[in-house]
C-alpha positions in Angstrom: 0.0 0.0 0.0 1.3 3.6 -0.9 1.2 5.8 2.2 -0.2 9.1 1.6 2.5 10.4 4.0 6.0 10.0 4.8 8.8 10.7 6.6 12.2 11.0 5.3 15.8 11.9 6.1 15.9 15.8 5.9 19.6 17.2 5.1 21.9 15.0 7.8 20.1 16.5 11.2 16.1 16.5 10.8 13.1 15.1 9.3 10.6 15.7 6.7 7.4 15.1 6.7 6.3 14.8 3.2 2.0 15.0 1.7 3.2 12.9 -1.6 5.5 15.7 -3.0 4.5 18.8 -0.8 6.9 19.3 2.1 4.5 19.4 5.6 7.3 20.0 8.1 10.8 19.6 9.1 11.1 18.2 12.6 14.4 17.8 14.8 13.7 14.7 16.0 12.1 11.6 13.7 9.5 11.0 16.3 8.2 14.4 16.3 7.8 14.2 12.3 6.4 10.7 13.0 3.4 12.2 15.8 2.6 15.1 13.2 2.1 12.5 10.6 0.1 10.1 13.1 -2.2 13.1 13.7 -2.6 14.4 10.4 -3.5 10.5 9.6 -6.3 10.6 12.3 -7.5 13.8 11.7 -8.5 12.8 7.9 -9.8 9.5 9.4 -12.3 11.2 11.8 -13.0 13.8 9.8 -13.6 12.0 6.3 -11.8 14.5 4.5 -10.4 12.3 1.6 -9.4 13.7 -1.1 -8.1 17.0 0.5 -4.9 19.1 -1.5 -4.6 21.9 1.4 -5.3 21.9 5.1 -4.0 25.2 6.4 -4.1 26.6 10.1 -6.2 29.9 10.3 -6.1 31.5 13.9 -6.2 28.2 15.6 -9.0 26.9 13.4 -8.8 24.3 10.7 -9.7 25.7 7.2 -10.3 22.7 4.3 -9.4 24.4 1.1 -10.9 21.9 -1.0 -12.5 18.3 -0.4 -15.8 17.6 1.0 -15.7 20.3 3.6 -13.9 23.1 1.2 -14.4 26.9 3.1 -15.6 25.6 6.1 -13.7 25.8 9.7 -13.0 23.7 12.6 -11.5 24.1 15.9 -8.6 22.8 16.8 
């Protein structure tokens, strides 16, 4: 199965966290890049967002650019 996220060696000190090609976030540590992928995972799960291109973080809210709940907000 081809995971929708993954984690990868980032320059020789940090980790990526990658959305297919879209970089997510660099971490220090491979277990914080790991957690933010495990989250990301569980908030598509309980929130049945698949297929979603863009989550961004708006004033502590959740904003879905696109996918089932495109334009609307959720607190985080």
């Amino acid at each position: 199965m081809n995971e929708r996220f993954t984690v990868t060696k980032y320059g020789t000190r940090y980790w990526a966290l990658h959305d297919g090609d879209a970089l997510v976030c660099v971490a220090a540590y491979k277990k914080g890049a790991v957690e933010v992928k495990r989250r990301l995972e569980e908030l598509i799960t309980l929130t049945s967002l698949e297929p979603v291109d863009k989550i961004t973080l708006v004033c502590g809210h959740l904003e879905f650019t696109n996918g089932p709940n495109a334009g609307k907000l959720s607190s985080s």
